[in-house]
N, C-alpha and C positions, 0 to 999 in steps of 0.2 A: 272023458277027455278034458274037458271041463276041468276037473278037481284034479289031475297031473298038471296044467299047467299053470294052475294056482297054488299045488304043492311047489312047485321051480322055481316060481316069484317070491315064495314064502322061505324057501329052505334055506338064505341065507341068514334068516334072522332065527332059525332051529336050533344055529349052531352054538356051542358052547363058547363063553367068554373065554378065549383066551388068555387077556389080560395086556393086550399087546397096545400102547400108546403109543408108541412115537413112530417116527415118520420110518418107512421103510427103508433095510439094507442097500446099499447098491450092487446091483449085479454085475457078474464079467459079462460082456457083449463077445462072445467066439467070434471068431471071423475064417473064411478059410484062408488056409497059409498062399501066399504069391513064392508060383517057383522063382527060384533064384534067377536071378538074368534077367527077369521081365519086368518092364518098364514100366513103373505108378505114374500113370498123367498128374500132373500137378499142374493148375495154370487153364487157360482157357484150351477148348477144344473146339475142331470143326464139326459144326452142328449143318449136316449133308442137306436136312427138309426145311432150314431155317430161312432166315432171312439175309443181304449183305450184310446189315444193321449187328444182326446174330453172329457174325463170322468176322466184323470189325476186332474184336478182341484178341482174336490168334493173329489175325495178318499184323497188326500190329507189334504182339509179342514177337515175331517172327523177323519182321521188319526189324525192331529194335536187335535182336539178337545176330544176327547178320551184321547190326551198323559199327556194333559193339565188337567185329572180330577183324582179321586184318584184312578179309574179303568185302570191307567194307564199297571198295569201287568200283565190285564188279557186278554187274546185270546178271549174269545168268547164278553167279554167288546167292541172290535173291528168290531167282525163280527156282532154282535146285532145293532151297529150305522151304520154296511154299507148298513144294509137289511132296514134300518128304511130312510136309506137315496134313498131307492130306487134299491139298486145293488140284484141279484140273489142269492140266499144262496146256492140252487145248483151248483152252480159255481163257489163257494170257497174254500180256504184249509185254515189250519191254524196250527202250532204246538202249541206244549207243552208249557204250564205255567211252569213246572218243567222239572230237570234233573231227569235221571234213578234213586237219589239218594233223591231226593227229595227236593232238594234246588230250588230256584228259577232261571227262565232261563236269564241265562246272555242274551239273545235276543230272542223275538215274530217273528216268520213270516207270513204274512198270503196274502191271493191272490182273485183275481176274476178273474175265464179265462170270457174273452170278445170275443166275435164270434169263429172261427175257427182258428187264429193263434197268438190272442196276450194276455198278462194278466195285468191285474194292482196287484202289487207287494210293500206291506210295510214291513219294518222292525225297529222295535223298541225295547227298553230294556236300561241297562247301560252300556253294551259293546259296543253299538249303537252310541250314543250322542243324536242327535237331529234324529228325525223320517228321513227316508227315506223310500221314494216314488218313482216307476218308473214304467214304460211300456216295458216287454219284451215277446219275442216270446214264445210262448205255448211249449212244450218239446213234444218229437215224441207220446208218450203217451195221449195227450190232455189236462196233467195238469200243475199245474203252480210251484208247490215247488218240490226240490228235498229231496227224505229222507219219513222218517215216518212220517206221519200228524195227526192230531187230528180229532176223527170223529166229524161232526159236527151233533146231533143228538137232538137239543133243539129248 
């Protein structure tokens, strides 16, 4: 047994010179084919066992892409791309499109609690500027906005 696997360790220096110097060829990497129609992710994804922290990158891309369309000022515009991008709907808030008065809201909030202590947290609008996105701690309650929210019932 012994002298087999001393012949194994040995066998590659048995072999005949080839004569081969230089650095090796490259090879094709195969891949298998993607049917037609299906969709390559490209960009961040929802990671289900991760962290808020972990899930900041899509809510944000998501966020951004929404702000960038002409459904820019609406709430549930927001919450329909994050449920499509994978996040829990149960798990959201969002306010008002409008003031008590009926104008338009100088700024959107809306959230995802994530496990048991943190939430991902946008807000958008023209009081706003540019979208803002973060990760904060769940409030004693287990939700994520403070104030009156919008049911979310669609």
């Amino acid at each position: 047994m012994l002298l087999a696997g001393a012949l194994v360790l040995t066998g590659c220096s048995l072999l005949p010179d080839l004569g081969f110097t230089g650095d090796p060829e490259p090879t094709a990497t195969i891949s298998a084919p993607v049917p037609e129609g299906t969709a390559v992710p490209s960009g961040p994804a929802l990671v289900p066992d991760g962290t808020a922290q972990d899930n900041l990158p899509l809510f944000q891309s998501v966020t951004a892409e929404v702000w960038a369309s002409d459904q820019r000022a609406s709430g549930r515009a927001y919450i329909d791309a994050l449920v499509a991008a994978g996040f829990d709907k149960a798990a959201m808030q969002v306010t008002e499109d409008a003031s008590t008065v009926g104008n338009a809201a100088e700024s959107l909030q809306f959230s995802v609690r994530w496990g048991n202590a943190e939430c991902l947290v946008g807000q958008v609008g023209p009081s706003t500027g540019d979208p803002v996105t973060i990760v904060v701690d769940q409030l004693a309650e287990g939700r994520c906005l403070i104030g009156k929210t919008r049911l979310i019932d669609w």
